[in-house]
N, C-alpha and C positions, 0 to 999 in steps of 0.2 A: 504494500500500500504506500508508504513513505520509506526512504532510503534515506540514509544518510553514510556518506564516505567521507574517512579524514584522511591527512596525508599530510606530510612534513616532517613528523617525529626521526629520530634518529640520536646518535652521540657525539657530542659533544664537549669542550672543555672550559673551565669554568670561566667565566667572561664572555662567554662567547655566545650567539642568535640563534635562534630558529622561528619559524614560521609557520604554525600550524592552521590549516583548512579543512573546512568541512562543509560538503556540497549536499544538500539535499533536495531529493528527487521524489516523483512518482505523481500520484494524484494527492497535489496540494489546493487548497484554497485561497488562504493566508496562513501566514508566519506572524507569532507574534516575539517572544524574548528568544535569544538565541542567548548559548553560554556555555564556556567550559569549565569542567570539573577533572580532578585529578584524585588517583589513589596511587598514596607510595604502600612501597610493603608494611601489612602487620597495622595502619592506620585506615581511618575511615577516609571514604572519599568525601571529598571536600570543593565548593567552588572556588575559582579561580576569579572567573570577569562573566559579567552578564550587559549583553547590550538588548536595549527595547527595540520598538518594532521600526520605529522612525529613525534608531540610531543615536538618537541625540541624548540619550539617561545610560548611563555604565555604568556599574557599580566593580569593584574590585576587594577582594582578599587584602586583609594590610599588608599582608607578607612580598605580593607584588606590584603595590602601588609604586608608580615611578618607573617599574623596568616593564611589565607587561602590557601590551596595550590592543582593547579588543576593539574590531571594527567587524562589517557586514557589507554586500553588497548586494541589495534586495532583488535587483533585476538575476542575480546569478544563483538565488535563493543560498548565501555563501555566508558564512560565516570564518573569520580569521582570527588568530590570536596572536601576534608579535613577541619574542622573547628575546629581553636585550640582557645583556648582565646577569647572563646565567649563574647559579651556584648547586654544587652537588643534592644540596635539599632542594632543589626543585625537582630532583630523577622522580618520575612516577608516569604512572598509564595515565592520558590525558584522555579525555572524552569529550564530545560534542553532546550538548543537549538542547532540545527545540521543541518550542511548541507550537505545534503548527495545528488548523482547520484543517482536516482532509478532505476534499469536495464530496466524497459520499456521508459526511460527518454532522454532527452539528453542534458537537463541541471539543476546545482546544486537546488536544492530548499530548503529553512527551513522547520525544524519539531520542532513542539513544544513539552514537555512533559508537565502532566496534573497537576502539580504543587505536591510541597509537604511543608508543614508547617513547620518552623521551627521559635519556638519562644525559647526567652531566659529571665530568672526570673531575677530578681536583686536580 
């Protein structure tokens, strides 16, 4: 029904960028928060950055305010995550989350995406 794929994650060493996306597809209606969350080992998964539907409200993790930075591109139904000043506490599975209308729907539900690694060396 809805898809979602991410892509970006990989290794990394501390200082250093990545750029995580995540494209969702299928039969959509609207989209309204897109946002990523993350689980390191042995801890609960936890959010990251949350953008609204128009883009303009984000909210952020203290832990990455100033180095992460989330954006969206609605026509591409895309969600991105920018990673500046990486450090080894950021290594965990990163997920997409969306909620999106599905046009045979008539109310909002989450989608998960299927994770992507992102770990960081010291």
């Amino acid at each position: 029904q809805v898809q979602l794929v991410e892509s970006g994650g990989g290794l990394v060493q501390a200082g250093g960028s990545l750029r995580l996306s995540c494209a969702a597809s299928g039969s959509i209606f609207s989209i309204n928060t897109m946002g990523w969350y993350r689980q390191a080992p042995g801890k609960q998964r936890e959010l990251v950055a949350a953008i609204t539907s128009g883009g303009r409200t984000t909210n952020y993790a203290d832990s990455v305010k100033g180095r992460f930075t989330i954006s969206r591109d609605n026509a591409k139904n895309t969600v991105y995550l920018r990673m500046n000043s990486l450090q080894p506490e950021d290594t965990a599975v990163y997920y997409c989350n969306v909620n999106v209308l599905p046009a045979s729907d008539i109310r909002y539900r989450d989608f998960w995406g299927q994770g992507t690694q992102v770990t960081v060396s010291s």
